[in-house]
C-alpha positions as CSV (number, residue, x, y, z in Angstrom):
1,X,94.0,14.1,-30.0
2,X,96.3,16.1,-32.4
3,X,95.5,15.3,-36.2
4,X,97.7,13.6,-38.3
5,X,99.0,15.7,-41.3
6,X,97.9,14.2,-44.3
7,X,100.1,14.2,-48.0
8,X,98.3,15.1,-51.4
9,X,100.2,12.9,-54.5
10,X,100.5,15.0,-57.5
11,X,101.2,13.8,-61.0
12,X,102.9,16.4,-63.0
13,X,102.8,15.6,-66.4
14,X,105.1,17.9,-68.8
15,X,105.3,17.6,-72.4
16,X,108.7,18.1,-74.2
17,X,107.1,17.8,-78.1
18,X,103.4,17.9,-78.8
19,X,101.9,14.4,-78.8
20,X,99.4,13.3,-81.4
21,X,95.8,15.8,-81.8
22,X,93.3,13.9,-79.7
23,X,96.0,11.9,-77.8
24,X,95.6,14.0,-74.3
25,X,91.3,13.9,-74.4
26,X,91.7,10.3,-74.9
27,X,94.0,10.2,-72.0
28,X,92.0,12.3,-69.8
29,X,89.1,10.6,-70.4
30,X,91.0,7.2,-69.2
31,X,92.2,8.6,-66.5
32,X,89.1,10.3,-65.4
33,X,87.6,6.6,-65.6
34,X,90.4,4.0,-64.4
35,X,91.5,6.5,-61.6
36,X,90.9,7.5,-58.6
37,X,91.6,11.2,-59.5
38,X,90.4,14.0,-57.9
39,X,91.0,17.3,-60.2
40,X,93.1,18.1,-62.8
41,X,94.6,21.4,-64.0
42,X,96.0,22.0,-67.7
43,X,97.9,25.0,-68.8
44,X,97.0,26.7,-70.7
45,X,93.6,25.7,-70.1
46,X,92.2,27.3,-73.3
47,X,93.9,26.2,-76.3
48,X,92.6,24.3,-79.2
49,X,90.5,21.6,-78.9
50,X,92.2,18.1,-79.7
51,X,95.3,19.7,-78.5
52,X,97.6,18.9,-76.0
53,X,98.4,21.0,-72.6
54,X,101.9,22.0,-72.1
55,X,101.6,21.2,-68.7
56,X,98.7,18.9,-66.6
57,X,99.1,18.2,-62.9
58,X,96.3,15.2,-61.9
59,X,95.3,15.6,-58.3
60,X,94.5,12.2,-56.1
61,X,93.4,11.5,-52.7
62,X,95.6,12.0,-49.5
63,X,97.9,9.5,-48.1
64,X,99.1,9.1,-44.4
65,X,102.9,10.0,-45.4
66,X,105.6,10.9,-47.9
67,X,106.6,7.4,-48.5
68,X,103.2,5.8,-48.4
69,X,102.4,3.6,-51.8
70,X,99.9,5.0,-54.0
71,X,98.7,2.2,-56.4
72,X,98.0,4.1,-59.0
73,X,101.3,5.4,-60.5
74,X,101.6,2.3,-62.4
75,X,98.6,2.3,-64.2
76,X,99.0,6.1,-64.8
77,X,102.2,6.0,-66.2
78,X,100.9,2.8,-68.6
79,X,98.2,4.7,-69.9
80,X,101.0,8.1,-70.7
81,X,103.3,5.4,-72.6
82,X,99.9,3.8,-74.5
83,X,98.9,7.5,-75.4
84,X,102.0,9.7,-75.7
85,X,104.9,8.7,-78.2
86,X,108.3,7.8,-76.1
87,X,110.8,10.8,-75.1
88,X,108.1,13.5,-75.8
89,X,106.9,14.1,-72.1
90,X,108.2,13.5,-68.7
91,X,105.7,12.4,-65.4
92,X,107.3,13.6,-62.0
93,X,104.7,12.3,-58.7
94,X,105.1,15.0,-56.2
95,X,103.6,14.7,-53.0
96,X,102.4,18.3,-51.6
97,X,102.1,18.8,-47.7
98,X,98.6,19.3,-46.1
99,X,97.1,22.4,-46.7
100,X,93.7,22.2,-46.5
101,X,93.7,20.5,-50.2
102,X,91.2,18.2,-49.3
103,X,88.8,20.7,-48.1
104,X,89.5,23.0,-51.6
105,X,88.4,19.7,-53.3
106,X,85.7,19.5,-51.5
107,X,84.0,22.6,-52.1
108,X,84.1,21.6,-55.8
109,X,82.2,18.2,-54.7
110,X,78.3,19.1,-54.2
111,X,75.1,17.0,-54.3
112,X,74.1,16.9,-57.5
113,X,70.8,15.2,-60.1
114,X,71.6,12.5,-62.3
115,X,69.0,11.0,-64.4
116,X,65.2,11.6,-63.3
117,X,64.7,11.2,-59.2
118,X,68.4,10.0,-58.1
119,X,71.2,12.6,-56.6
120,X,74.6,12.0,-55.6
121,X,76.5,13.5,-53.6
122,X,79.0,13.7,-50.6
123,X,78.3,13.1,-47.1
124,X,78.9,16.3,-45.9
125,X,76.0,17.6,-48.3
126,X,73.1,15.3,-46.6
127,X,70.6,18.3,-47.7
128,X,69.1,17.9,-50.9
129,X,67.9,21.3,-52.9
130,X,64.6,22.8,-52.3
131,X,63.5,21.7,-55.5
132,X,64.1,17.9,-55.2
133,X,61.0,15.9,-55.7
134,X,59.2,14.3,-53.0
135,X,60.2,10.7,-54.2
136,X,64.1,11.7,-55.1
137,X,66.4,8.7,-54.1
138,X,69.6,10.5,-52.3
139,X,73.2,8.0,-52.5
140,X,75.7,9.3,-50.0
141,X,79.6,8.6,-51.7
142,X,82.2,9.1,-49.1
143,X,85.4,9.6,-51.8
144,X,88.4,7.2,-51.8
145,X,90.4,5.5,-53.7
146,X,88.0,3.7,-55.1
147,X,86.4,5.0,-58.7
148,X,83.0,6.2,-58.4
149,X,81.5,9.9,-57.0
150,X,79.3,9.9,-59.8
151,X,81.3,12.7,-61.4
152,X,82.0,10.8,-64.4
153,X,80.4,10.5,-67.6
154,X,80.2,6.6,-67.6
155,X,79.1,6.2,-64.1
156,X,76.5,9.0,-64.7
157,X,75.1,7.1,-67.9
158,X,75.3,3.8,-65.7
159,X,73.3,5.5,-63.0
160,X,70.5,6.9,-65.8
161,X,70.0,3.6,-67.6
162,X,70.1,1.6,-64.0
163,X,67.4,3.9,-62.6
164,X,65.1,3.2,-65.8
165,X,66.2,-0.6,-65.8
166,X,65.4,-1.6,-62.5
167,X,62.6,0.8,-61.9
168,X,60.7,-1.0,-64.7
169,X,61.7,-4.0,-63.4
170,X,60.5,-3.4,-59.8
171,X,57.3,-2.3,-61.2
172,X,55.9,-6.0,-62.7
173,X,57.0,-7.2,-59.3
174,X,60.3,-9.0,-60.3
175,X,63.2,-8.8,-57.6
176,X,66.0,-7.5,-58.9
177,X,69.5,-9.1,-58.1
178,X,72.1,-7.1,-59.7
179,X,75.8,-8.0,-60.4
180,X,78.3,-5.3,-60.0
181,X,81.4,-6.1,-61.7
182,X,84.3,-3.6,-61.1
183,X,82.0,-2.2,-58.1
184,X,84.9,0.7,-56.9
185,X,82.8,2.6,-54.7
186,X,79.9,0.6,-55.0
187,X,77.6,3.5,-56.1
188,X,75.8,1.4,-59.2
189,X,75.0,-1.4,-56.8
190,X,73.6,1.1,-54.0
191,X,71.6,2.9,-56.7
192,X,70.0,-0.3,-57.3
193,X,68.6,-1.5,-53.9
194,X,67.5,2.1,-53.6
195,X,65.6,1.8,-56.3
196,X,63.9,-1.2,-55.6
197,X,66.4,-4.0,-56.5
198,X,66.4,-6.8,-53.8
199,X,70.0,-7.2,-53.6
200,X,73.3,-5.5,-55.2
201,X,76.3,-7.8,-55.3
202,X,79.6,-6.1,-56.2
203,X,82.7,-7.7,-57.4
204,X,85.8,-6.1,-57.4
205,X,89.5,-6.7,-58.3
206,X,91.3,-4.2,-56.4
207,X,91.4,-4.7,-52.5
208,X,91.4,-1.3,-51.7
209,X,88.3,-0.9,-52.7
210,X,86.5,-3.0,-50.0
211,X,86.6,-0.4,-47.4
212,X,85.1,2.4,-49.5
213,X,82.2,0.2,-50.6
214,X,81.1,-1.2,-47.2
215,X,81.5,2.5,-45.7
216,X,79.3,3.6,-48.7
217,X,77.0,0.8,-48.0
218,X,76.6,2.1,-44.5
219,X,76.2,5.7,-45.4
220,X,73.3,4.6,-47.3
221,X,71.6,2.1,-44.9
222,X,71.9,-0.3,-47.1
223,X,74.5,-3.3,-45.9
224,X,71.8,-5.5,-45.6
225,X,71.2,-5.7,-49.2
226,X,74.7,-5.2,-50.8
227,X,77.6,-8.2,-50.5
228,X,81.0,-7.3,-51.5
229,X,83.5,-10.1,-53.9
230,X,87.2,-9.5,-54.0
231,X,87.9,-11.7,-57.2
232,X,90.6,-11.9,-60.1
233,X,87.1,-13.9,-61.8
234,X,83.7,-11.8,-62.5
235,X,81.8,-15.0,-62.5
236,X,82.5,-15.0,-58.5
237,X,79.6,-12.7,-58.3
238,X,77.1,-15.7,-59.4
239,X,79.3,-18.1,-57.3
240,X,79.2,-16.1,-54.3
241,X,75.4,-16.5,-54.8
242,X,75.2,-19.8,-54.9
243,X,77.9,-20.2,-51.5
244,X,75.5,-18.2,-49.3
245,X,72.3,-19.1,-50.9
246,X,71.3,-15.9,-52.4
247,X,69.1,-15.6,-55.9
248,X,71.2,-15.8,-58.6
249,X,71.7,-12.1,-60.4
250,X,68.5,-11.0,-63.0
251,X,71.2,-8.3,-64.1
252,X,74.6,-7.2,-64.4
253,X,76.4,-4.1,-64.7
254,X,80.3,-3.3,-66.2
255,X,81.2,0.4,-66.1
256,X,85.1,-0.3,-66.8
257,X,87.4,1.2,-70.1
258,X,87.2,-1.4,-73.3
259,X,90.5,-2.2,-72.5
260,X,89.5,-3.9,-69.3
261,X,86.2,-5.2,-70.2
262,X,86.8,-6.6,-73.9
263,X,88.8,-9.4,-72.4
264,X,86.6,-10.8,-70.0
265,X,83.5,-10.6,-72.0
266,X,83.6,-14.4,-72.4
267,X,83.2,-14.4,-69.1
268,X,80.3,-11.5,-68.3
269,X,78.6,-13.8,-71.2
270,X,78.6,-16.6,-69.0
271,X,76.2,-14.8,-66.1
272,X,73.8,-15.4,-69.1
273,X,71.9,-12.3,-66.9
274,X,71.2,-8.5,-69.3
275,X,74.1,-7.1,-69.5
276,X,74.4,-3.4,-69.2
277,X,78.2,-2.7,-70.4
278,X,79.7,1.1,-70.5
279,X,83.2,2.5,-70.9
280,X,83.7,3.0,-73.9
281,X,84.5,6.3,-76.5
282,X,82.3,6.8,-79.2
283,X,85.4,6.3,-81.5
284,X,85.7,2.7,-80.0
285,X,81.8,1.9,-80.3
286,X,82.5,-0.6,-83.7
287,X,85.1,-2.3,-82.2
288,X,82.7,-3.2,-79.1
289,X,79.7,-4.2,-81.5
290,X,82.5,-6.8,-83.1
291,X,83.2,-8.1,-79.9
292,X,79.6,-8.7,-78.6
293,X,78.5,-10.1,-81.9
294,X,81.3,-12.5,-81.6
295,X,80.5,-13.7,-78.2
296,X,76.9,-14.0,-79.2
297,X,75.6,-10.8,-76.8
298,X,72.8,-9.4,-78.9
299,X,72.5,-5.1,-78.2
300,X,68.8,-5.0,-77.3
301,X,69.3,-0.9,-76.8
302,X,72.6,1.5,-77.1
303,X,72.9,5.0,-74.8
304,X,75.1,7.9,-75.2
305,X,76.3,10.6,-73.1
306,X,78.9,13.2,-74.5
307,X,82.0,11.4,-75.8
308,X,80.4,8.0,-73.9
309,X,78.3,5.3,-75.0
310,X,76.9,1.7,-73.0
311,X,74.8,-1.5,-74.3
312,X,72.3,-2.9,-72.7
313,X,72.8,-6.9,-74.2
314,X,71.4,-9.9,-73.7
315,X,72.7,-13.7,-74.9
316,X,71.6,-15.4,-77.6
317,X,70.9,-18.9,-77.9
């Protein structure tokens, strides 16, 4: 059977005046985490730090043809105007023909540790190094356009915290039933029953994603224990529970951006479950604490990594 040609979407992002120091990192960084992006490529890539590019192209996963819809131009071109004052840049999509760009990608896309006995990586890597230890727990992430290769600082900090969180957990002989919200790929909840958790339920907004998590699911073995809500409402997860008759979640998870997660935290109060939240830039760490005092979620223990920072909580009263 002949193969079909596949089209790589390009943004090209040009600016016409400098935007504000610190105004591209912070976009980077949100792009990075909200989508599904595969590689960027700034020029000049050494400049000052703080400053701006004069030129960024942000590379994302194929589509079938020229005029297929890619979902995320919207939310791309939101975060430029949030970021970027009006009339000093332009953002062109392009959409390059198939040559081999999703095999360059890939050889940038290797197994890799992340915290003390878990690895990530593709499923073309199913090898793990020599020097893995005997007990290392190995998640397969077939990419899409789902968010969630472990490549990212959040999801990596996610994945350290959960391996510590549920490991201890698993220990005393508790079952673990953790809540997923914003799932993407799925990889937090797979990290979980692989480490011992009893069941991983992931809810998700964006339809997309289903396919990618249940493929991920079966890459790891693990569709047994994982169940997969499409939901506007993050409180579906415990719902969902109750529908089929599962246990009710012991603890949740949020790995989204502040600007997504700040508004529903009356809700992720509600699953009254530990709370582990990430997403958030250093610079925005006061503005979380404010928000989680407010809705009564006490911060039993804080983590960073690099510009990144997550909350383990847990409700008062």
């Amino acid at each position: 059977m002949k193969k079909q040609p596949a089209f790589w979407p390009v943004a090209v992002l040009d600016f016409t005046a400098p935007p504000p120091d610190g105004a591209w990192d912070m976009f980077a960084a949100e792009a990075g985490a909200l989508l599904p992006v595969l590689g960027m490529e700034e020029d000049p890539p050494d400049r000052p730090d703080g400053t701006a590019p004069r030129m960024a192209r942000l590379f994302f996963g194929s589509v079938a043809s020229e005029d297929s819809p890619v979902p995320w131009v919207g939310p791309l071109r939101e975060l430029a105007d949030a970021r970027f004052p009006k009339g000093s840049f332009t953002l062109d999509i392009k959409t390059l023909p198939d040559r081999n760009w999703g095999e360059e990608w890939r050889e940038n896309f290797h197994v890799r540790r992340i915290g003390k006995r878990l690895w990530v990586g593709p499923p073309w890597e199913r090898e793990l190094p020599a020097g893995a230890a005997p007990d290392a727990v190995h998640i397969l992430i077939e990419p899409g356009q789902a968010f969630g290769t472990g490549s990212h600082e959040t999801t990596q900090l996610c994945l350290q915290v959960i391996e510590d969180l549920v490991t201890a957990e698993s220990l005393r002989g508790e079952e673990v039933v953790l809540l997923d919200v914003g799932t993407g790929s799925g990889i937090l909840a797979i990290a979980a029953v692989k480490l011992g958790a009893r069941l991983g339920i992931g809810v998700e907004y964006d339809p997309v994603c289903e396919e990618n998590f249940l493929l991920n699911a079966s890459l790891n073995g693990v569709e047994d224990q994982l169940r997969f809500v499409l939901s506007s409402d993050p409180l579906d997860g415990p719902a969902a529970c109750l529908r089929e008759r599962l246990p009710l979640p012991t603890m949740a998870v949020c790995n989204m951006l502040s600007e997504r997660f700040l508004p529903i935290l009356p809700l992720l109060r509600e699953i009254a479950a530990p709370l582990l939240l990430s997403g958030f830039m250093l610079s925005e760490e006061q503005i979380v604490r404010d928000a989680l005092a407010r809705e009564g979620l006490r911060i039993m223990q804080s983590y960073v990594l690099d510009e990144w920072g997550a909350f383990y909580c847990r409700r008062e009263g």
